[in-house]
N, C-alpha and C positions, 0 to 999 in steps of 0.2 A: 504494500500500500504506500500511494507516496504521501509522504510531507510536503505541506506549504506553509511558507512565514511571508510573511513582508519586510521590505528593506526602504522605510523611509528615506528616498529620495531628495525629497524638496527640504524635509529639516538641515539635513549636510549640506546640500548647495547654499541652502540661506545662510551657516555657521559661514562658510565659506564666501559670498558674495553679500552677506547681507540680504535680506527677506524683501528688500524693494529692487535690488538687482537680477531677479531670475526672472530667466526670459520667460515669456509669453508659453510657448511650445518647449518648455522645460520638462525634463517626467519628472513628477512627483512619489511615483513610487514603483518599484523592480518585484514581482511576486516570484518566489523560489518555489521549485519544485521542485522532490529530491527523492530519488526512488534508486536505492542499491551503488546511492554515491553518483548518480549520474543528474546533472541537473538543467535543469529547462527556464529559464528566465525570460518573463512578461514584462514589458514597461507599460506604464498606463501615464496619462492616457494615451492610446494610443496615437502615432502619427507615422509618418515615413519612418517606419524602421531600417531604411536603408543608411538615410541621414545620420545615425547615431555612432553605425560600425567605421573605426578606424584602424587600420591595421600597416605596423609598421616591422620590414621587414631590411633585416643586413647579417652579414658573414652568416649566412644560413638558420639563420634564426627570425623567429617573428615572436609581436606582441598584436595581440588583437585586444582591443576593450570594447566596451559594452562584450563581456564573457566574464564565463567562471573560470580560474586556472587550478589546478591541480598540482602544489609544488611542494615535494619529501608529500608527509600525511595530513599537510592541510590542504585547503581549500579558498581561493580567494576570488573575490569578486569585483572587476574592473567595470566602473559606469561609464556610461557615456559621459564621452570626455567634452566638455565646454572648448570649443576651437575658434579662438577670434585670429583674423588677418585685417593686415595695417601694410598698404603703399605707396609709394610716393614717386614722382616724376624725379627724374635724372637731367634740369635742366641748364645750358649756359645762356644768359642773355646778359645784356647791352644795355644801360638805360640811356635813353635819347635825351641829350640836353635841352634844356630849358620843356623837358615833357613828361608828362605823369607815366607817359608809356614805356615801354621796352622793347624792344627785339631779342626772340628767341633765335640764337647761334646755332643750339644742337639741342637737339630732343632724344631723348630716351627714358626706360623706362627701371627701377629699381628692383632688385627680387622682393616678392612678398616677406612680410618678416609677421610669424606665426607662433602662438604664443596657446600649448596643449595645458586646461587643468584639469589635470585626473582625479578620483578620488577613487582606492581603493580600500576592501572591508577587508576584513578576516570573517567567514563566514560561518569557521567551526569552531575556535577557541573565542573569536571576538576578543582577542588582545592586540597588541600592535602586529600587524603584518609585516612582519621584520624578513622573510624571505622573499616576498615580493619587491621589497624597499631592494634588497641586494639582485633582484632582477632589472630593474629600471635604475638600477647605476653601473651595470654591466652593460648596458644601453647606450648610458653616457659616456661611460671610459670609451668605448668605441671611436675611434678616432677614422671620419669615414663618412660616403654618403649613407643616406637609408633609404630607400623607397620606401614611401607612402600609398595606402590605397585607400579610397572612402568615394563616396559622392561630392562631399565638401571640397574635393582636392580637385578631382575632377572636373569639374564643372569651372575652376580658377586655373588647368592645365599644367597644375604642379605634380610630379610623380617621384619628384625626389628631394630631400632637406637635407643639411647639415645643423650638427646640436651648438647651442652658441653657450647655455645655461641654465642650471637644474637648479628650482626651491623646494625642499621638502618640510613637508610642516603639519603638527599634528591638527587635525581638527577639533574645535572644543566642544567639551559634549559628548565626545564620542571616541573614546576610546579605542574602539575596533578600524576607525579610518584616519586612514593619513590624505592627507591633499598635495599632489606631486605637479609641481609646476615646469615646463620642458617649454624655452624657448627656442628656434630654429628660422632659419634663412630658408627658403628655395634657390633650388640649383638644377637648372636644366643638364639633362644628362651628358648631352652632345660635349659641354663644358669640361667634364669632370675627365671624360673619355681622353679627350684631345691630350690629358696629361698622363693616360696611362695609352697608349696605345697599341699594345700589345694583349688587352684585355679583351 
């Protein structure tokens, strides 16, 4: 027979962003289903549940969130991770004397700079998730691009970042979750290639 709990959602995000900061289309809550260790997880309410999966993948390894992981004999639970992007123009210009105007010299465009907050649970001790914590800094030590996959990325034509800087920080209240903050540049592939070319 399985077991179901709930994994308040929206109280973490608010510890986390404050209660007037969650989006709109935020889930509120993850309902677990757990039948012989294998588990099944609902957000509600629902929406594109495509929108939520991010999965970041280098030196043969991957991290998926919005998932449960399975790491030694626990159990952990990665939400959908809050991903904001921020860009800006790459421009030289000219100001024209005696005029409020300018002339643009060169145009170009800057990489996205992309800023992941995760929050993961411990889902069976519910104490600090301390072997997750040293999965998502094995991540970091990586010294390396990473492919990216999601919708979010997609649809911006990003498929691959490099990590710039990691916050890790407990959540208050809650015990069982840390809130892991991963900022990152995009880096088109073509780029990264051109210096290894043998690859």
């Amino acid at each position: 027979m399985a077991d179901t709990f709930i994994i308040n959602l929206a109280a973490r995000y608010a510890a986390v962003f404050g209660a007037m900061a969650i989006q709109d289309k935020a889930y509120r809550n993850a309902v677990m289903m757990r039948e012989d260790n294998d588990y099944k997880v609902e957000l509600y309410p629902k929406y594109d549940g495509e929108v939520g999966n991010v999965k970041l993948e280098w030196d043969g390894q991957e991290l998926e969130f919005n998932n449960v992981f399975i790491i030694g004999e626990s159990q952990y639970f990665a939400a959908p991770p809050i991903v904001s992007f921020t860009r800006k123009k790459n421009l030289i210009t000219t100001e024209i004397s005696g005029s409020d105007s300018v002339v643009v010299e060169r145009w170009g465009t800057a990489p996205w700079g992309i800023t992941f907050t995760i929050l993961l649970i411990d889902l069976d001790n519910h104490q600090y998730p301390s072997e997750w914590i040293r999965t998502v800094s094995e991540l970091f030590d990586y010294n390396g691009v990473i492919r990216v996959n999601g919708v979010q990325f997609e649809e911006k034509n990003i498929d691959s970042v490099y990590l710039e800087d990691i916050d890790i920080a407990p959540v208050k209240d809650f015990s069982d979750t840390i809130q892991v903050t991963l900022r990152a540049q995009s880096i088109k592939e073509v780029f990264f290639n051109l210096l290894k070319p043998n690859d």
